[in-house]
N, C-alpha and C positions, 0 to 999 in steps of 0.2 A: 504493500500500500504506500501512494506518497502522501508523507505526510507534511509536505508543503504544503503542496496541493489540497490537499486537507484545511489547513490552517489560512489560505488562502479563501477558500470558498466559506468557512465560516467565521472566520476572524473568531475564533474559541478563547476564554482565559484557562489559566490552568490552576487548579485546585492541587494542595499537597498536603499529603493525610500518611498516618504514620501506624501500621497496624503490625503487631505481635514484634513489636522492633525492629520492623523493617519498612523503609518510606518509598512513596506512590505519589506518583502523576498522571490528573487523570483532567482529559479536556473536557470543560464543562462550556456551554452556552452564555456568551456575556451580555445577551439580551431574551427572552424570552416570545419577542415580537416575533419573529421570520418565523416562531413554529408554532404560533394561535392562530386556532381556527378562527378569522377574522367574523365569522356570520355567528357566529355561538361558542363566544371563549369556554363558556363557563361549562360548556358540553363536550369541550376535548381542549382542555387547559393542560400543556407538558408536565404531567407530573414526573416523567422522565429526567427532567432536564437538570438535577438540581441530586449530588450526593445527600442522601437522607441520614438522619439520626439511626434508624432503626438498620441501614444498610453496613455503618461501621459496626455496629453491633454484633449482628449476623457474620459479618468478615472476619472480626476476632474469634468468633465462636470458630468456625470453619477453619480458619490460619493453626490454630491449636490440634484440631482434628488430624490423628496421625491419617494418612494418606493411604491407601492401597489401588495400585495399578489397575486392579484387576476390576475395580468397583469404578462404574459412570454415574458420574453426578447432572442433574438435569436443575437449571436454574429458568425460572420461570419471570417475567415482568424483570428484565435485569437494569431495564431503563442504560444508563454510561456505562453499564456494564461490570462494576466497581467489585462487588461480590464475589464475579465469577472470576475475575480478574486476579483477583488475589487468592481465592483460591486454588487456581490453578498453578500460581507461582508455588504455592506452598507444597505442590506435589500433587493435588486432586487432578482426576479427569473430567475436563469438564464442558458439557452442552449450554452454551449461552442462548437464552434466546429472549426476541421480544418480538413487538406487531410493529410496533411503528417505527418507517425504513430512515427518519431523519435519528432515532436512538440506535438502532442497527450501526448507521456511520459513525456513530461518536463511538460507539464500543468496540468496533473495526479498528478506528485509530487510536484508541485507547490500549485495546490488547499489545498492540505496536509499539506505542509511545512505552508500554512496560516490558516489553520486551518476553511477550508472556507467546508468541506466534510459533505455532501453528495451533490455534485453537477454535473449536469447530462452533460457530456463530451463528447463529440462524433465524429466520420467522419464524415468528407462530404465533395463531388467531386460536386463541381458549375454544372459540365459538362455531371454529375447523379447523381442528388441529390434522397437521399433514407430516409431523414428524413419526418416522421411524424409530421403532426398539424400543427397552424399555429402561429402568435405572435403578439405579441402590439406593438415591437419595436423591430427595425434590428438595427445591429450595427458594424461598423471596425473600425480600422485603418491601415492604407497604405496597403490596401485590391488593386490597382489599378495602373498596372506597364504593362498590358500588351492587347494591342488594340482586340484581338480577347478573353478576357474577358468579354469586355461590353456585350455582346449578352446573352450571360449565368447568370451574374449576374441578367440584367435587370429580367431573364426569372424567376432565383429565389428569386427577390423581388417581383413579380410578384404571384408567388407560394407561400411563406408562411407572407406574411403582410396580417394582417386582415385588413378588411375594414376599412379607415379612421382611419386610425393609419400614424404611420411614421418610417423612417429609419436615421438614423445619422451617417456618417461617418468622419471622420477626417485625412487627408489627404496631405504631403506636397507638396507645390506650386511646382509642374512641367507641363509640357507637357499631359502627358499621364492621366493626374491626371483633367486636365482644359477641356482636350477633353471629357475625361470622363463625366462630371458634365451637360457638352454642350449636348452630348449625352441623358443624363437621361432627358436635358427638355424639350424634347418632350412627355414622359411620367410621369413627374412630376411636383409639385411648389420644386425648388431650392431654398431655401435662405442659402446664407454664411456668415460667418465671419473668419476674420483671428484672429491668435491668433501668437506672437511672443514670442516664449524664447530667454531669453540671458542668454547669459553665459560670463564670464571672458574674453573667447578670439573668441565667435562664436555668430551670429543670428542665430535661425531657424523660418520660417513662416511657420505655418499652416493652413490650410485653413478646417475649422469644419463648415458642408453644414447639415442641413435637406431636407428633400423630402417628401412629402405627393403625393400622387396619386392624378392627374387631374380628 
């Protein structure tokens, strides 16, 4: 990938984030105009565009996680790709994937800019999914904002979790987020834990849940 070219077409700033003792650069959007749906921001607002609280989270948990070759990791909503990114440095096998093709290119030049390439990137629509195989381990964060989600989601932890495996998501404490978890345990074992960053002048709570199939 060039990543002039790259940085040319989106003029991107770059974010530097520091996980399990090791530092990362990852191009993030230094405006969020060029990628709002101009007729209904508020109906497809990037929430891709912007490293989340809940995704360093997740990255540490995963960066700690001893590795096995043998075992494919499937990352779902990876938005910059951050997650997958790092855990793939850390020794994980891993499937990145998202739907929307302007978050595809940031995590394309992301995997690059880290020097994490050859790693297999891809589409995927929850709502037609067209990816092959299946995995040891699913994975997001703040994957869950919107109630006619659960149904497709479930359908696709359903479709590519090998048996007796699990999914891990991480996710901040809201609504939409608690319904969700509520949802899954009907088809799942739920355990959570929250996790709290601080910062100078803010809290945020995360709520980092596993699920194993009943």
């Amino acid at each position: 990938m060039d990543l002039e070219a790259f940085k040319k077409k989106y003029e991107p700033d770059v974010a530097r984030i520091t996980i399990n003792g090791k530092s990362f650069q990852f191009f993030v959007p230094s405006t969020l105009e060029p990628f709002m749906n101009t007729e209904d921001p508020h109906h497809h607002f990037p929430l891709w565009a912007k490293i989340w609280e809940a995704s360093l989270v997740l990255a540490e948990e995963l960066a700690q996680l001893r590795p096995d070759p043998q075992k494919q990791l499937l990352e779902i909503g990876a938005g910059l790709g951050t997650v997958g990114i790092i855990a793939s440095f850390f020794g994980h096998q891993v499937t990145i994937t998202e739907y929307d093709d302007y978050a595809l290119a940031f995590a394309q030049a992301n995997a690059h800019l880290n020097q994490v390439s050859p790693v297999s990137i891809q589409k995927l629509d929850w709502h037609d999914p067209q990816l092959k195989g299946q995995f040891h381990l699913i994975f997001g964060s703040e994957i869950v904002y919107k109630e006619q989600d659960y149904q497709p989601l479930l359908a696709l932890f359903q479709r590519y979790l090998r048996p007796k495996c699990h999914i891990v998501l991480a996710e901040g404490l809201r609504r939409t987020s608690l319904a969700f978890f509520g949802h899954m345990s009907n088809h799942f074992h739920v355990e959570g834990r929250k996790k709290v960053l601080r910062s100078q002048n803010s809290e945020t709570t995360i709520l980092l849940c596993s699920m194993t199939p009943k």
